[in-house]
N, CA, C and O atoms as a Maestro MAE file, in Angstrom:
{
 s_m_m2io_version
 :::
 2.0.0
}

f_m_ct {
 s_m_title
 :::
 protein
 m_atom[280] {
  # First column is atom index #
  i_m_mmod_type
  r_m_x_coord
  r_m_y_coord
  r_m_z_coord
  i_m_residue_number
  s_m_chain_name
  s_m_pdb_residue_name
  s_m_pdb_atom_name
  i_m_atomic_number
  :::
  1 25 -119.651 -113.451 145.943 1 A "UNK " " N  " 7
  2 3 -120.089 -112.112 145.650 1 A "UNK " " CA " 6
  3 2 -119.258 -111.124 146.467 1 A "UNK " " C  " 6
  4 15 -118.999 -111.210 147.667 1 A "UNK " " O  " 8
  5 25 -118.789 -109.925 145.385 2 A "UNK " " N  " 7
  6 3 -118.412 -108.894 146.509 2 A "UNK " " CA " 6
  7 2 -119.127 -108.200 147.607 2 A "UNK " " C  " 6
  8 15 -120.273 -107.760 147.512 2 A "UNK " " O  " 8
  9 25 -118.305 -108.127 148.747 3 A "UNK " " N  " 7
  10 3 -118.968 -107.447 149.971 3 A "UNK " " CA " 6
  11 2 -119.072 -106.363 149.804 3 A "UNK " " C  " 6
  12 15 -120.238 -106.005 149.968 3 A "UNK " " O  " 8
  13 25 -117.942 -105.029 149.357 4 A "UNK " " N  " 7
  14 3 -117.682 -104.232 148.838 4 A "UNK " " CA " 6
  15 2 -118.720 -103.618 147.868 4 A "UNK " " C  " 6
  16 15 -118.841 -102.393 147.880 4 A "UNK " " O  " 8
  17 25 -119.473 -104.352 147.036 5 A "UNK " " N  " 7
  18 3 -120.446 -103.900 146.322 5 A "UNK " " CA " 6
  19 2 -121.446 -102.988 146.915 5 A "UNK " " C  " 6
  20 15 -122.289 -103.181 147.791 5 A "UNK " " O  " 8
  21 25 -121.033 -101.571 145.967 6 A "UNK " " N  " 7
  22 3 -122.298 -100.537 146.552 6 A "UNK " " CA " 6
  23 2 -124.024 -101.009 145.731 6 A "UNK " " C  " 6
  24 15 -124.244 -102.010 145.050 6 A "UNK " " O  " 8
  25 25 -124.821 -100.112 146.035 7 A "UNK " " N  " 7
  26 3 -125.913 -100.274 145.736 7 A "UNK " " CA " 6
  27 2 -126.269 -100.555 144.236 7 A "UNK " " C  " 6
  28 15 -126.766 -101.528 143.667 7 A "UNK " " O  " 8
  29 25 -125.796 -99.249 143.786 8 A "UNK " " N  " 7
  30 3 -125.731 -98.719 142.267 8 A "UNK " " CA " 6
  31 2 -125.255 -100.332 141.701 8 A "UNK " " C  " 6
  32 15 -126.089 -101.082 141.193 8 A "UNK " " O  " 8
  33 25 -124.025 -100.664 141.849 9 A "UNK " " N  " 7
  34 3 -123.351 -101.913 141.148 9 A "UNK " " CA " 6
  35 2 -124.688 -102.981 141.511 9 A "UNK " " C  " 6
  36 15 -125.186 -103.628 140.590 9 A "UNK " " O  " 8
  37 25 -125.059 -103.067 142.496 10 A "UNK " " N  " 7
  38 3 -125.405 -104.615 142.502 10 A "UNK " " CA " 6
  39 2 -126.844 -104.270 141.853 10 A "UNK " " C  " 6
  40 15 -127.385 -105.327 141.528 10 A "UNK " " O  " 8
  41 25 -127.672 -103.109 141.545 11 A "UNK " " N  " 7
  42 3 -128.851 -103.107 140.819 11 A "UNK " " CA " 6
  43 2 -128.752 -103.426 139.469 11 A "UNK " " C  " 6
  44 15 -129.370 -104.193 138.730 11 A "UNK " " O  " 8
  45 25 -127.319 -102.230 139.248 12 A "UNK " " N  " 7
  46 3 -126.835 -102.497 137.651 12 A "UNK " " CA " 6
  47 2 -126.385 -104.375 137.212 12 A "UNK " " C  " 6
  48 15 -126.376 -104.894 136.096 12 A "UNK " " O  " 8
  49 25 -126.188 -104.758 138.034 13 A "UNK " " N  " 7
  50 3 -125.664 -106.335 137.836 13 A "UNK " " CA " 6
  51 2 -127.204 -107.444 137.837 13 A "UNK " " C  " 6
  52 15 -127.356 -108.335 137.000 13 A "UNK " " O  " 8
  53 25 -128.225 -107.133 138.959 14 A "UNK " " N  " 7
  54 3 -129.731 -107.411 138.819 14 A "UNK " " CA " 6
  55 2 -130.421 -107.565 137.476 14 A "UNK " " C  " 6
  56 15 -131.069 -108.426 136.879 14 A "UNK " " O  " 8
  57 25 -129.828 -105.901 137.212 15 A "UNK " " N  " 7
  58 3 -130.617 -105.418 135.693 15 A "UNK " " CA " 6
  59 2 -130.224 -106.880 134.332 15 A "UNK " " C  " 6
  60 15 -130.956 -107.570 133.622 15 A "UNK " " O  " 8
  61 25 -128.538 -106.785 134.548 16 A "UNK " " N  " 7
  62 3 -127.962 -107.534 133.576 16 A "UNK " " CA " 6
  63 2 -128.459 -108.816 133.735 16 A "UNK " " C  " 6
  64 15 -128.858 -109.239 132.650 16 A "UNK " " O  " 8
  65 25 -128.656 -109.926 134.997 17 A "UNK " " N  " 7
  66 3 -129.079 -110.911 135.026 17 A "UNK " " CA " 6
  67 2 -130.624 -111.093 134.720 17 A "UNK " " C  " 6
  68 15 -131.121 -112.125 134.267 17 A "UNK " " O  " 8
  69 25 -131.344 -109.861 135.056 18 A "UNK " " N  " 7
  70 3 -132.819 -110.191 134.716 18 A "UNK " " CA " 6
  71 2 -132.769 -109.730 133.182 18 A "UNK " " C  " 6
  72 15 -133.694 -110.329 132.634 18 A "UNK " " O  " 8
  73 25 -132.161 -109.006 132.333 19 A "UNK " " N  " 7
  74 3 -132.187 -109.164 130.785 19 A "UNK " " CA " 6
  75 2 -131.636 -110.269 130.462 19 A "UNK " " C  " 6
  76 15 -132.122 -110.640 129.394 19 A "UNK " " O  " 8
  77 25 -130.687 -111.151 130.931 20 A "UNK " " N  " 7
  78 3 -130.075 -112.365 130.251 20 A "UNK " " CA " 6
  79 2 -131.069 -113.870 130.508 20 A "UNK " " C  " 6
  80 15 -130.950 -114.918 129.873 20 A "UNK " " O  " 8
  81 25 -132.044 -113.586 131.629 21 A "UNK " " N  " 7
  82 3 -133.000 -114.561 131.994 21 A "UNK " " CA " 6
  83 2 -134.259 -114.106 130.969 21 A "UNK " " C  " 6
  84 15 -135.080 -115.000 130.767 21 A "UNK " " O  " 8
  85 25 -134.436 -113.178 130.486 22 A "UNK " " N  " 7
  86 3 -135.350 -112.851 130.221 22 A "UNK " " CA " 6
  87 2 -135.145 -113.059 128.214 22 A "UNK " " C  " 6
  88 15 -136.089 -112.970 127.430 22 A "UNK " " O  " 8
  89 25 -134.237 -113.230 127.967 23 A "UNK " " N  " 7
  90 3 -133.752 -113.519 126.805 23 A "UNK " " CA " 6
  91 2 -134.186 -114.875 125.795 23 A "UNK " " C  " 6
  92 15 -134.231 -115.098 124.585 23 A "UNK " " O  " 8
  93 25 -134.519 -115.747 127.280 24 A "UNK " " N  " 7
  94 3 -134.661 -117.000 127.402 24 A "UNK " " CA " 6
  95 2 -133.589 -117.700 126.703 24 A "UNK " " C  " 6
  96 15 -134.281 -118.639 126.311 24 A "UNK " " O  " 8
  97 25 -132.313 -117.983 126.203 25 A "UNK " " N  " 7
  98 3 -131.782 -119.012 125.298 25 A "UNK " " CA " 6
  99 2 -130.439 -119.282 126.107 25 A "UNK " " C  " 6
  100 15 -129.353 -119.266 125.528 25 A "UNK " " O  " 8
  101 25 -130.564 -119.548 127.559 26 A "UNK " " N  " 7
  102 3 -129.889 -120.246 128.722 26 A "UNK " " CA " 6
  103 2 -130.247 -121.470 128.825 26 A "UNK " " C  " 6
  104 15 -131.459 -121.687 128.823 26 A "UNK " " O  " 8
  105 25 -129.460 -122.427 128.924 27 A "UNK " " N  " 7
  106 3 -129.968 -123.687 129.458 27 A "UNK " " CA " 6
  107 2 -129.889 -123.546 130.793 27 A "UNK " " C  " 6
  108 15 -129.176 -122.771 131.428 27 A "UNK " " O  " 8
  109 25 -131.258 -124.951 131.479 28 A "UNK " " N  " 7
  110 3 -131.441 -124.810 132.646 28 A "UNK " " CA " 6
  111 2 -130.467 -124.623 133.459 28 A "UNK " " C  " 6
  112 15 -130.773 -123.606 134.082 28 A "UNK " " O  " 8
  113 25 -129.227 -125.091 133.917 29 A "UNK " " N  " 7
  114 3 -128.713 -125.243 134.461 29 A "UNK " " CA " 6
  115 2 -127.560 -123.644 134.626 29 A "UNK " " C  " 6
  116 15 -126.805 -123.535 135.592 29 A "UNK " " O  " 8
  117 25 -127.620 -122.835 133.801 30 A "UNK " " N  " 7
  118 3 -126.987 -122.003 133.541 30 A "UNK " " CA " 6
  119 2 -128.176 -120.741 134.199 30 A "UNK " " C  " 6
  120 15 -127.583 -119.993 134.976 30 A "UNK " " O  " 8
  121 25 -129.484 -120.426 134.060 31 A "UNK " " N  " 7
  122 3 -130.555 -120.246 134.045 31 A "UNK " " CA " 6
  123 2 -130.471 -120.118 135.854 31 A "UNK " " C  " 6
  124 15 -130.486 -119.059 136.481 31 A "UNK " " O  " 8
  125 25 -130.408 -121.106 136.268 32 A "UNK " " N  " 7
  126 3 -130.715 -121.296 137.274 32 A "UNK " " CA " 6
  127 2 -129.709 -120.412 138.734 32 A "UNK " " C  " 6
  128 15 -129.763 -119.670 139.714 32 A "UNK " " O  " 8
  129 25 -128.696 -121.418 137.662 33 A "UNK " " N  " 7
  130 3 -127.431 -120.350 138.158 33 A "UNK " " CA " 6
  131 2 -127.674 -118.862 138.625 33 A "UNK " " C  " 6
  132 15 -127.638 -118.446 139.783 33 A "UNK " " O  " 8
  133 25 -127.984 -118.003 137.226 34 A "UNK " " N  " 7
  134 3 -128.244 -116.876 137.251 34 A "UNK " " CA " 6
  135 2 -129.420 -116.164 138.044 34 A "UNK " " C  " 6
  136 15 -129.312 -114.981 138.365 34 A "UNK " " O  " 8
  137 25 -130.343 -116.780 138.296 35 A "UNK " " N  " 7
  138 3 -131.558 -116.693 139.017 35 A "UNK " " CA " 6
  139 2 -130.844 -116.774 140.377 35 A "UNK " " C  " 6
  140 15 -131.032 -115.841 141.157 35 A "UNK " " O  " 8
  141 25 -129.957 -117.901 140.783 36 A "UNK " " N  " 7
  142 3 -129.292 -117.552 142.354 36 A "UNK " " CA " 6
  143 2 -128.559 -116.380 142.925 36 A "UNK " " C  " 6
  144 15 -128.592 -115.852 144.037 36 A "UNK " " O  " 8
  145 25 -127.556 -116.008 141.288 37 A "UNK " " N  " 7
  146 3 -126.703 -114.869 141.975 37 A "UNK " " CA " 6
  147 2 -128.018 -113.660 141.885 37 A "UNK " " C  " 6
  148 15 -127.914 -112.580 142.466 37 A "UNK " " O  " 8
  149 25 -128.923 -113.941 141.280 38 A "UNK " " N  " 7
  150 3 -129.788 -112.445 141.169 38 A "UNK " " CA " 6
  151 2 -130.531 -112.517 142.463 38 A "UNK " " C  " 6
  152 15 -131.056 -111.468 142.837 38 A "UNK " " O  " 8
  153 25 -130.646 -113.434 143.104 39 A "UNK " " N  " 7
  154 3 -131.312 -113.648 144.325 39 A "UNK " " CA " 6
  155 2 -130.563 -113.227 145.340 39 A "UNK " " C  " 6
  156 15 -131.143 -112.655 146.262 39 A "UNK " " O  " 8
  157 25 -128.839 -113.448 145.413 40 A "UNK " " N  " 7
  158 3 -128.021 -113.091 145.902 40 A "UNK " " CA " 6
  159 2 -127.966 -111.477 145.968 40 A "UNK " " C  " 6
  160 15 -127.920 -110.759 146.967 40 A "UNK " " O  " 8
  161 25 -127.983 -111.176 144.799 41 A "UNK " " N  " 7
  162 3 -127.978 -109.450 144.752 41 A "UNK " " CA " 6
  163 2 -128.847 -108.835 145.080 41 A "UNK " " C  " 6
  164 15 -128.500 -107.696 145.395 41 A "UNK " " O  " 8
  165 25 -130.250 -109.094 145.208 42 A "UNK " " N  " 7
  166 3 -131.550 -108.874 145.447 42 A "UNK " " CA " 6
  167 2 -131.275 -108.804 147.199 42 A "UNK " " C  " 6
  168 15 -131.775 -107.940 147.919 42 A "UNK " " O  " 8
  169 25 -130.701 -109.508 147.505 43 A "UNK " " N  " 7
  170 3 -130.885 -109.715 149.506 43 A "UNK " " CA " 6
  171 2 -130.145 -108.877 149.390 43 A "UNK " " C  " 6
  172 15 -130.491 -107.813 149.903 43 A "UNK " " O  " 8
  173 25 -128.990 -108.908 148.788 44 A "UNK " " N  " 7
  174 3 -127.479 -107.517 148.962 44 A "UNK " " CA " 6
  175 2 -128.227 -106.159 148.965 44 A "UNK " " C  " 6
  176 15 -128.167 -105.365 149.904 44 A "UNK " " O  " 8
  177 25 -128.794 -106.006 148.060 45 A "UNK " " N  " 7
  178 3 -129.467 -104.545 148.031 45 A "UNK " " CA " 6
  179 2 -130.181 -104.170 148.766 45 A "UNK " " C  " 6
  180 15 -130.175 -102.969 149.035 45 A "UNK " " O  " 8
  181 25 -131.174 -105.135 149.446 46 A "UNK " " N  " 7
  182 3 -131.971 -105.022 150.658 46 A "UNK " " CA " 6
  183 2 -131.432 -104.604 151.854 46 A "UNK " " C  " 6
  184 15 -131.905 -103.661 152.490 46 A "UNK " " O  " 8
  185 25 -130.227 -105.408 152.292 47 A "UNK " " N  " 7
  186 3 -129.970 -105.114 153.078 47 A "UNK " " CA " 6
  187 2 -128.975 -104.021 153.420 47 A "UNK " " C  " 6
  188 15 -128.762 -103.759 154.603 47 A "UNK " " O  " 8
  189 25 -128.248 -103.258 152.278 48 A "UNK " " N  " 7
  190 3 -128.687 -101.815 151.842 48 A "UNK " " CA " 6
  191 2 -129.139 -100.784 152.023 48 A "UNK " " C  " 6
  192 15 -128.704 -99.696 152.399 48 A "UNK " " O  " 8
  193 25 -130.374 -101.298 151.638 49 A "UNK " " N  " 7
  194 3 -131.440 -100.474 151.937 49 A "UNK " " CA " 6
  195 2 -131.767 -100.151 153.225 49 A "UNK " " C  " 6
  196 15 -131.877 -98.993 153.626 49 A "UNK " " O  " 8
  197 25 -131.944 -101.252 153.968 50 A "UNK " " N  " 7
  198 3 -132.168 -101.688 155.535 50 A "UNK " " CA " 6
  199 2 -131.099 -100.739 156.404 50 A "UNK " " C  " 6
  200 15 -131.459 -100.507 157.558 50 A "UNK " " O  " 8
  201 25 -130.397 -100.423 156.169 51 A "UNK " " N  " 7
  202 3 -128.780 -100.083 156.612 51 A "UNK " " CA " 6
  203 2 -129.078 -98.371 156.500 51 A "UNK " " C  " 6
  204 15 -129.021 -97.627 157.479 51 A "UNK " " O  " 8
  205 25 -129.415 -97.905 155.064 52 A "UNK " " N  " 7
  206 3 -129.704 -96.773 155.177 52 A "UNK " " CA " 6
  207 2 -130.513 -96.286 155.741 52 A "UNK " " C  " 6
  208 15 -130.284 -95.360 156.519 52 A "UNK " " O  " 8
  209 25 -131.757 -96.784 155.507 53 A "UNK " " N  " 7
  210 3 -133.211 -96.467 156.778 53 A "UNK " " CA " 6
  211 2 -132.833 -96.716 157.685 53 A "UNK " " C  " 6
  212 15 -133.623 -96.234 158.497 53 A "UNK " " O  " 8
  213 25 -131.815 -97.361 158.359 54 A "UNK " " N  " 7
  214 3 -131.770 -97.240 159.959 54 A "UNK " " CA " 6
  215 2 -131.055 -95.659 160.310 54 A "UNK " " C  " 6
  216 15 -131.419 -94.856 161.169 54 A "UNK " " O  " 8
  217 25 -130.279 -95.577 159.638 55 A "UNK " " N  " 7
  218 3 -129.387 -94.547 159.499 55 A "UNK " " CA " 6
  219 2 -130.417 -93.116 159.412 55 A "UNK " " C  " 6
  220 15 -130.393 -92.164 160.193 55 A "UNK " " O  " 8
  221 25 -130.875 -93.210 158.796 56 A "UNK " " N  " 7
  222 3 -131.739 -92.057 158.458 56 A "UNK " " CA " 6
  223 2 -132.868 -92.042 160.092 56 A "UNK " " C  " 6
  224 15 -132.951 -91.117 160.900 56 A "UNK " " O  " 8
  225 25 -133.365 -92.962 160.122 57 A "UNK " " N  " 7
  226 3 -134.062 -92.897 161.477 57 A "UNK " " CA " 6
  227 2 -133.370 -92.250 162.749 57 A "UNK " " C  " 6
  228 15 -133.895 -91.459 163.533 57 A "UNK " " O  " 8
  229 25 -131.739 -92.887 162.797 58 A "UNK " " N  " 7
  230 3 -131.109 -92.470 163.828 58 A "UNK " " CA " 6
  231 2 -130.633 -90.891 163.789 58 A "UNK " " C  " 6
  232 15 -130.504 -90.093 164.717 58 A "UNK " " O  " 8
  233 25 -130.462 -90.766 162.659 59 A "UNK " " N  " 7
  234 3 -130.296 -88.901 162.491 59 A "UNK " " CA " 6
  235 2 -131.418 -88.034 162.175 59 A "UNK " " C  " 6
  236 15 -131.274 -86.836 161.933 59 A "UNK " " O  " 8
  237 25 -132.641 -88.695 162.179 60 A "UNK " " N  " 7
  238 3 -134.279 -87.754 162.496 60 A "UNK " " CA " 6
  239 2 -134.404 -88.026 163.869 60 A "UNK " " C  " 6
  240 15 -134.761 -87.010 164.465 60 A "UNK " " O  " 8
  241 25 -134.239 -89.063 164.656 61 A "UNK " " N  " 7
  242 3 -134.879 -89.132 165.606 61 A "UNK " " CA " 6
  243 2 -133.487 -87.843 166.903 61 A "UNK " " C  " 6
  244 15 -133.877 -87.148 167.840 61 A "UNK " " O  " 8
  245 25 -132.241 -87.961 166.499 62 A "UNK " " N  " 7
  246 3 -131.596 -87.374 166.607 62 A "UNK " " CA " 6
  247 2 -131.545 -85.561 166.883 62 A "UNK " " C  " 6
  248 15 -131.114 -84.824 167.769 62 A "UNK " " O  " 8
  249 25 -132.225 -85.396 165.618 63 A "UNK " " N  " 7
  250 3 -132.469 -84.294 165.414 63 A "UNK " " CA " 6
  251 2 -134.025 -84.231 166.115 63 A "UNK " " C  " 6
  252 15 -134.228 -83.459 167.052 63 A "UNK " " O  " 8
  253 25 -134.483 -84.603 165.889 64 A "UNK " " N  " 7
  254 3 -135.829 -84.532 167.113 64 A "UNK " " CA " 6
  255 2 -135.207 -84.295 168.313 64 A "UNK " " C  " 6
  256 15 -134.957 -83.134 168.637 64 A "UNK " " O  " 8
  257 25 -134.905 -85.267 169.059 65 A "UNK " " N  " 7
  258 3 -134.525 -84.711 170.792 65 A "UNK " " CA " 6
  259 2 -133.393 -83.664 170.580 65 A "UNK " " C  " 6
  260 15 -132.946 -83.433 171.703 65 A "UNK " " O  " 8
  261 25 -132.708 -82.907 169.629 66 A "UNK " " N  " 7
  262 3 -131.959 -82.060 170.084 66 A "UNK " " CA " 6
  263 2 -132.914 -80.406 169.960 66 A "UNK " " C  " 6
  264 15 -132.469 -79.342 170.391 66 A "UNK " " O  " 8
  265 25 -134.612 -80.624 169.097 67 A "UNK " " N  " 7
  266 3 -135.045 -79.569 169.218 67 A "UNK " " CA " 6
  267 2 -136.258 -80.186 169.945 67 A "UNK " " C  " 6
  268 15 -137.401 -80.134 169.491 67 A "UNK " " O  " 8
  269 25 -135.902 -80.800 171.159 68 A "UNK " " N  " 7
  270 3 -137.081 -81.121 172.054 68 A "UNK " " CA " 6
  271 2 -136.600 -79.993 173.561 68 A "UNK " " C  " 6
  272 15 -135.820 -80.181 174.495 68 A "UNK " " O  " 8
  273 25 -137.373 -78.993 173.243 69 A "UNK " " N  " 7
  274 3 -137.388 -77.708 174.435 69 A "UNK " " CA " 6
  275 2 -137.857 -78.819 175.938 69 A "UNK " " C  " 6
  276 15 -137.422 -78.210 176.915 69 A "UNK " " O  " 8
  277 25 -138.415 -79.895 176.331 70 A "UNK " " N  " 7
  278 3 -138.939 -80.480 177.738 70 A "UNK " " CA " 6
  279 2 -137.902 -80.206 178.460 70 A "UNK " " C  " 6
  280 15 -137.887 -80.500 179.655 70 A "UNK " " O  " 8
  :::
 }
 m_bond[279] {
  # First column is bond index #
  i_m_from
  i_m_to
  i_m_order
  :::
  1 1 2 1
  2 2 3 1
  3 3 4 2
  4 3 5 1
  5 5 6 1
  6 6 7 1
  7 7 8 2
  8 7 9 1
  9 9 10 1
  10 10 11 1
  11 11 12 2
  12 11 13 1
  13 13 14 1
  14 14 15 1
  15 15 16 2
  16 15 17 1
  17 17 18 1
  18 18 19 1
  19 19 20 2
  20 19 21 1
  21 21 22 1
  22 22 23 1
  23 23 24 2
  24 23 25 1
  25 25 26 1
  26 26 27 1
  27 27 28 2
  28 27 29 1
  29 29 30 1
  30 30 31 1
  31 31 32 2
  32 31 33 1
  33 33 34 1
  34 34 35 1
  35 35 36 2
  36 35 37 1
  37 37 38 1
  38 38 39 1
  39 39 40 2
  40 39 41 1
  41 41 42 1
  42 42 43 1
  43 43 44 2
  44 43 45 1
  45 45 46 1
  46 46 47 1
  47 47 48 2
  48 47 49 1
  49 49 50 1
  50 50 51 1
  51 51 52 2
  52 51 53 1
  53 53 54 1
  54 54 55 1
  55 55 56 2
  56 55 57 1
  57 57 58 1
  58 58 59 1
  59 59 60 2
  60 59 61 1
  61 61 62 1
  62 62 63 1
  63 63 64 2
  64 63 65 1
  65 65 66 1
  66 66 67 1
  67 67 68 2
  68 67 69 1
  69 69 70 1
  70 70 71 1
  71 71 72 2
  72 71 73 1
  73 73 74 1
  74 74 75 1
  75 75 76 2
  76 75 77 1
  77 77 78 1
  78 78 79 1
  79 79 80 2
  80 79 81 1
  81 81 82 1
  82 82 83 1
  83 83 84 2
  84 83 85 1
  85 85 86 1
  86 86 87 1
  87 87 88 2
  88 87 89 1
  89 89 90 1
  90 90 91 1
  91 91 92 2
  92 91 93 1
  93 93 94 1
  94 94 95 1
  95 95 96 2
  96 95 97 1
  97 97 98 1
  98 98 99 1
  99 99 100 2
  100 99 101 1
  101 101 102 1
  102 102 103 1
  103 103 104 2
  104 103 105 1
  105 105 106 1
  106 106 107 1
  107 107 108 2
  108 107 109 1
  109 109 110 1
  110 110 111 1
  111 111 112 2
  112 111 113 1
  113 113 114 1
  114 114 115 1
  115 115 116 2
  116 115 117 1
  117 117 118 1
  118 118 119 1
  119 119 120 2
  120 119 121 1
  121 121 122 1
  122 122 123 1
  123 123 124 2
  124 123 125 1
  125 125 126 1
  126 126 127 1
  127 127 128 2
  128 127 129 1
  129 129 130 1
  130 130 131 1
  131 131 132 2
  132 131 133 1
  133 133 134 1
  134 134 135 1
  135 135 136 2
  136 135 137 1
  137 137 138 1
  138 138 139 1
  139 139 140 2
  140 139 141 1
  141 141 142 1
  142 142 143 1
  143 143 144 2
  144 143 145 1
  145 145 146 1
  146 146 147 1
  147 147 148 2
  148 147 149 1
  149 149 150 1
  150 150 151 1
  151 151 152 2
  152 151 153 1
  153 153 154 1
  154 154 155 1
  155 155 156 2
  156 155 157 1
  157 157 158 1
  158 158 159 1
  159 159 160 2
  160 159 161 1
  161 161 162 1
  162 162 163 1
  163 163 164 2
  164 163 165 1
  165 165 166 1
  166 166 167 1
  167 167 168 2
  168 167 169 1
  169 169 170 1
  170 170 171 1
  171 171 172 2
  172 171 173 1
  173 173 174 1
  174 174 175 1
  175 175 176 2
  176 175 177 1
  177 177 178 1
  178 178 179 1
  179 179 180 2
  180 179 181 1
  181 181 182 1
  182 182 183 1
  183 183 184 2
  184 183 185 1
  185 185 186 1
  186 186 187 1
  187 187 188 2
  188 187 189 1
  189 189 190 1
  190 190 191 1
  191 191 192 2
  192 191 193 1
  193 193 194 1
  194 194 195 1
  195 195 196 2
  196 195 197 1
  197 197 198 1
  198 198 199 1
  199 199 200 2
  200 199 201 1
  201 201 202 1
  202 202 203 1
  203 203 204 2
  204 203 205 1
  205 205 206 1
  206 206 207 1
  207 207 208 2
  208 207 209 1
  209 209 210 1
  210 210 211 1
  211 211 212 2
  212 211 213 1
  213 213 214 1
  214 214 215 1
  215 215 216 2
  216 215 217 1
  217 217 218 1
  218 218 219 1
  219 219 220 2
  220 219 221 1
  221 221 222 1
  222 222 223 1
  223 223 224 2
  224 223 225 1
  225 225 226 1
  226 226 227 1
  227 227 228 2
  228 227 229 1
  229 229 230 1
  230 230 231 1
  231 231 232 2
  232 231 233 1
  233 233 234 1
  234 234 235 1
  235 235 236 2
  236 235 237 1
  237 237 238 1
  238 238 239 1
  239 239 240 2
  240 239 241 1
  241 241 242 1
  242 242 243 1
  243 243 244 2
  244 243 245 1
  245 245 246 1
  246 246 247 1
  247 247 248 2
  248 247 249 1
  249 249 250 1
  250 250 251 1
  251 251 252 2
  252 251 253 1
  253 253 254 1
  254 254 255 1
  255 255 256 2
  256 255 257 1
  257 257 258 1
  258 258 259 1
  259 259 260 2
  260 259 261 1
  261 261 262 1
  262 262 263 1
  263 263 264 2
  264 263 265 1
  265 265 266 1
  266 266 267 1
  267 267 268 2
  268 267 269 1
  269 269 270 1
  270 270 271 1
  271 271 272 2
  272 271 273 1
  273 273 274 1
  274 274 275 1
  275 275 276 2
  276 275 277 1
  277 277 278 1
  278 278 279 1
  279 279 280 2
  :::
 }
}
């Protein structure tokens, strides 16, 4: 999987694997496959996510102590 992959891509790629699972006419083994990389993309996006909320914490909390008058 790309590392490089922004958010947007790896939801849009989620989307595509959960319509092609959802299609049902995969054999197992193909099926399964697809269920891993979507699992794969699923942690990718999380941690993402995780990455931005830290980010966002560090520039509120930021902005807090710079309008802390103590």
């Amino acid at each position: 999987m790309k590392e490089e992959l922004n958010f947007e891509d790896a939801m849009t790629e989620l989307e595509k694997i959960a319509e092609e699972l959802e299609k049902d006419d995969l054999d197992l083994e193909t099926s399964v496959k697809k269920f891993e990389q979507g699992m794969e993309l699923s942690k990718k996006c999380n941690e993402i996510l995780e990455k931005a909320e830290k980010k966002i914490t560090i520039l509120i909390d930021g902005e807090e102590k710079d309008f802390d008058v103590n």
